[in-house]
N, C-alpha and C positions, 0 to 999 in steps of 0.2 A: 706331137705337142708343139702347139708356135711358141716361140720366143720371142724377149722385146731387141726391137734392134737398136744402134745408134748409141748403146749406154759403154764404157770403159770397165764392163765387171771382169774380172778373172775369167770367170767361165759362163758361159751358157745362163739367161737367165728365164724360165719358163714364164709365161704368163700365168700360170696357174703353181703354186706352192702349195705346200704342207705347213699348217701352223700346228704347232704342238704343245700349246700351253697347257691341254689337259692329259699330255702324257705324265700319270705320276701323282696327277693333282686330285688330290678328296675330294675337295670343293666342283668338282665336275661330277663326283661319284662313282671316279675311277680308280680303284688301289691296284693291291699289287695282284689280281687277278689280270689287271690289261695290260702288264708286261710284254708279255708274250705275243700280244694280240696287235699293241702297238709298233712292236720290232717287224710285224709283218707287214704293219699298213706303212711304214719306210720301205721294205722290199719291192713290194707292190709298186708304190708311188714311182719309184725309180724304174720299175718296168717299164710303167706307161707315161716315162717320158718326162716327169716330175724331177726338175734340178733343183730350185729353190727349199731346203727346209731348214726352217727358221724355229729357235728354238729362245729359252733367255734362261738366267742362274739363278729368276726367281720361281721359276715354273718346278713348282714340286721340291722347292728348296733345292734346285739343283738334280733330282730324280729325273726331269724331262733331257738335261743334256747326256746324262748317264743311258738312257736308257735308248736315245739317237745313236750315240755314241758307240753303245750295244750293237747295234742292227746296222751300222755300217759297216763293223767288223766282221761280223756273223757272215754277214753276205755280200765282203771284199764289194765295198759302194763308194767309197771313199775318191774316186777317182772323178766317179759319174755325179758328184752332188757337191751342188754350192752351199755350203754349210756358213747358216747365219744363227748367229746368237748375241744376247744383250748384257749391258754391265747393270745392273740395279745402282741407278743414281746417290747412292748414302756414302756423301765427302768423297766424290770423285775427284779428288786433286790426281795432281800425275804418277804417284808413286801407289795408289791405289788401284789406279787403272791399269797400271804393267803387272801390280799383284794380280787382281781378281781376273783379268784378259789372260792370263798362263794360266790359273788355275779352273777358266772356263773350258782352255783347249786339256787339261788335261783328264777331266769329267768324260768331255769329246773323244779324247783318247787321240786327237790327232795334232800333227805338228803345226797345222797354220788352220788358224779360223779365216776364211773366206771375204765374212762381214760381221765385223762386231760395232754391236749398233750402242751407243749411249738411250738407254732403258725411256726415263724420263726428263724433262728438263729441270736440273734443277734449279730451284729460285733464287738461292743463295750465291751457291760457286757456281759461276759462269764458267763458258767453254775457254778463256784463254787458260784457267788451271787445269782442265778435263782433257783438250784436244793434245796437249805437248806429249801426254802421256798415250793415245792413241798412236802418234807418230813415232814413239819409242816402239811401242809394241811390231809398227812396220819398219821401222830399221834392222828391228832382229829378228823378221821375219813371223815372227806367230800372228800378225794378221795382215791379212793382205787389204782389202778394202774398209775402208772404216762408213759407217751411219749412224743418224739417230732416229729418234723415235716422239712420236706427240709433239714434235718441235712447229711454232711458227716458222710463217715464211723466211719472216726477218732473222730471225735465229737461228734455223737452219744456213743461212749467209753469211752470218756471223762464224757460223762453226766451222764453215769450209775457210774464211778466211783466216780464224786461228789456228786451224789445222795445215794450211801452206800449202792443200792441194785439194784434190775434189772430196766432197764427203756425199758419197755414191748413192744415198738414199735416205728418205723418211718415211718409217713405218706408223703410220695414221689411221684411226676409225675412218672409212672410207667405204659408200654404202647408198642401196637408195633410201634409205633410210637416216643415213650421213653424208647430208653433203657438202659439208664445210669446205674440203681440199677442195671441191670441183672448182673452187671462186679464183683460187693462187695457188694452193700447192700445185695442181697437178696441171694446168698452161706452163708453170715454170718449168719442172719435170722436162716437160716436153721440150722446152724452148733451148735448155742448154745440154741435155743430152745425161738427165740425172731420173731417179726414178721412185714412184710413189710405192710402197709398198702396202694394201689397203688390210687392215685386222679386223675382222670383226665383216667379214665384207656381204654376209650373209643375216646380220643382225642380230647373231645369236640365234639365227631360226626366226626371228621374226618374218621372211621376208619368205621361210618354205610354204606357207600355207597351211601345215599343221596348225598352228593355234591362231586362236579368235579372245573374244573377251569372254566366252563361256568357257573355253579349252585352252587356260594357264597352264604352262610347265609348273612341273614340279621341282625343278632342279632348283637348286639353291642360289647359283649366280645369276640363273635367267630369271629370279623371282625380286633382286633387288635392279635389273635393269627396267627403267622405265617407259621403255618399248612395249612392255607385255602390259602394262595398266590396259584397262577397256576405253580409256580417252585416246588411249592411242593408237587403237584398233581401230575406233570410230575416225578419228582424222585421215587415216592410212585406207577409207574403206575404197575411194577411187583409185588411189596410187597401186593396191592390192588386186582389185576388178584389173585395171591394167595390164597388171604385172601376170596375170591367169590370162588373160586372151593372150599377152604374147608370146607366153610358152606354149598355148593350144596352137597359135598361129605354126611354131618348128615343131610342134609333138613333142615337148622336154618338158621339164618339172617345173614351178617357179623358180627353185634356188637353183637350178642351172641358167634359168633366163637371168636371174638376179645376176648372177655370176659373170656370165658374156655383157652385162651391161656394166659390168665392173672394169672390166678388159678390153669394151671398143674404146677405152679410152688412151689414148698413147702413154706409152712407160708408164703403165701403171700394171701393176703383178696384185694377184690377188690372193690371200694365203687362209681360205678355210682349214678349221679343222675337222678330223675323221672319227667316228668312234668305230668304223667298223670296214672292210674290204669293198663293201659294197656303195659306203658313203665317198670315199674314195675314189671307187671307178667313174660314179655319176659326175662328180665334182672336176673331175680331169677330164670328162668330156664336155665340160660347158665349156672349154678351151676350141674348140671347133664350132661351134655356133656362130653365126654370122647376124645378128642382128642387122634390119633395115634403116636406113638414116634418121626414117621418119619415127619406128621402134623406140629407137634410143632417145628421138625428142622428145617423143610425148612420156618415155615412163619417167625424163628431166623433169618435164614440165609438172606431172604429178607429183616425183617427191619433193621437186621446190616450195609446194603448195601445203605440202604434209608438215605439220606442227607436233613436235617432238614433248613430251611431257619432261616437267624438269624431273632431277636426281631426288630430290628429297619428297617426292610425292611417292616413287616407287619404294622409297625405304621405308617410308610410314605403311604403305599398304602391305609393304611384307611384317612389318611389326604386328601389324592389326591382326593378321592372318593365324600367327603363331599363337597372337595371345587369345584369340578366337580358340585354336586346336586346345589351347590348353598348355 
């Protein structure tokens, strides 16, 4: 498994991670049958090479750090994995932050979180009342690196300067399907030696080839994302044609090409999630794909071109659908 180099993390950081927000979570339509299932796909993941897994204390009300937390102990991992989790933004003043940051390492079960990321930015209380309390938490050791999450560039800059030293990353929708960071986040990333953490980096499956606008997911959070509308199938249909020759070009699947196109881009990590061992292996191996310079332009120049439908068009069509069902 390659790693990004040039960044100041504690430990090792893969280009390819474990994102785990539907360890735990309904809303995926996973309960507590994927306990068990999920403690394996952390063993596994750390097999092949996976350091990065990144979790937060909203994912399942807290059930996704518990259930990390689980499976590092089960299988003495704790050593081999850079363990990142988030504060949920609601009145992060300082005294808040050094509560819910001990009581996310303690879910964890382990004495130092890695990288605890500030969740969302909030609008209200800015980073100079949020970051003092990040820096408390590293004085007493329970975290070691601190980041955030959805942050502008500017903001992000702002955090590291309220925080009084580096703030080691921004976990971002980051995607050929998003490519907001490509413009500032992730040139800067690269420029000062910080690092893009990309979510979502597969589009929810948009970006696998399984679904079209006749072959909608059924799942409940891919039904209010507005990637799966048929407008945006139709915008997507060259970006998608692209995105299939260049995976027939190495013999891989889309979402592994999608995946290596995520990752030739400097300091940038990319942290799918798994529902199964098998999603898993394929996923840790787009980590070895080498895209061609020319590859990676053209599948640019395609999702530059690709027009994203807004948020409240896909929450209307999931309205329509239900009250259609009945």
């Amino acid at each position: 498994m390659r790693h990004v180099e040039g960044v100041p993390s504690a430990k090792p950081l893969s280009r390819i991670g474990l994102g785990t927000w539907q360890f735990g979570s309904r809303e995926w339509g996973y309960g507590e049958d994927y306990v068990a299932e999920a403690g394996r796909i952390v063993a596994r993941a750390v097999d092949l090479g996976i350091t990065l897994i990144d979790t937060a204390e909203a994912y399942g009300f807290g059930a996704s750090e518990r259930i990390v937390g689980d499976a590092l102990r089960e299988h003495d991992l704790r050593d081999q994995v850079y363990v990142a989790t988030k504060i949920f933004p609601f009145f992060p003043i300082a005294p808040v932050v050094v509560n819910r940051g001990r009581a996310s390492a303690e879910r964890l079960g382990v004495e130092t979180i890695d990288l605890y990321q500030v969740h969302q930015p909030n609008p209200v209380i800015k980073d100079g009342r949020t970051m003092p309390g990040m820096r408390q938490l590293q004085d007493a050791g329970v975290v070691t690196d601190v980041g955030v999450s959805n942050y502008s560039l500017a903001r992000w800059k702002d955090a590291e300067r309220q925080l009084g030293s580096p703030v080691l990353s921004n976990q971002v929708e980051f995607s050929l399907a998003a490519m907001d960071a490509l413009d500032d986040l992730v040139p800067y990333a690269a420029s000062v030696g910080r690092v893009v953490i990309a979510w979502s980096p597969l589009g929810q499956g948009f970006l696998s080839g399984r679904y079209d606008a006749d072959n909608r997911p059924a799942n409940g959070v891919r039904n209010m994302n507005p990637l799966f509308l048929p407008e945006s199938f139709e915008s997507a249909r060259e970006l998608l044609g692209t995105l299939r020759e260049v995976a027939g070009n190495h013999g891989v699947s889309m979402s592994q090409a999608a995946l290596a196109w995520v990752i030739a881009h400097p300091n940038v990590v990319a942290i799918p999630g798994a529902s199964s061992i098998e999603q898993l292996e394929k996923n840790a191996a787009a980590a070895e794909i080498d895209l061609a310079a020319d590859e990676v332009a053209e599948l640019t120049r395609q999702a530059r071109a690709f027009r994203r439908p807004a948020r409240t068009e896909a929450l209307k069509a999931s309205l329509a659908a239900r009250l259609h069902r009945g």
